[in-house]
Steps between C-alpha positions, in 0.01 A plus 500: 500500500546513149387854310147323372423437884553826610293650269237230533523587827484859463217528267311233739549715836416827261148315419402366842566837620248648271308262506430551903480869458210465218736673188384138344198248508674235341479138610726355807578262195701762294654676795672275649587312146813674462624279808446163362599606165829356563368158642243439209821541252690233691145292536484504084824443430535152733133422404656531080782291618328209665257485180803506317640141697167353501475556123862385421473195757180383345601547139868286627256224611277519186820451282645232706191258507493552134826357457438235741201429301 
């Protein structure tokens, strides 16, 4: 577990715990976000790289049916 895990981590366990003992009325959304903080990174950076091959694939295409043409 790399250091930005554990403190995800800890900060997330810190927050459900007062969030059950009533310290904080926040949302079950931004409690337990520290958790999948981690997984939405990793979500944006593959969804930036597939845009990335669709964009470069369909401009390759567009150039090579130009020259074709």
């Amino acid at each position: 577990m790399t250091n930005a895990n554990r403190i995800n981590f800890i900060v997330g366990i810190i927050l459900v715990g007062l969030k059950l003992t009533g310290f904080v009325n926040w949302s079950w959304w931004w409690i337990t976000l520290p958790f999948y903080f981690g997984l939405a990174v990793v979500l944006l950076v593959a969804t930036v790289c597939l845009i990335h091959l669709v964009v470069t694939t369909t401009w390759d295409r567009m150039v090579a049916n130009r020259k074709n043409n």
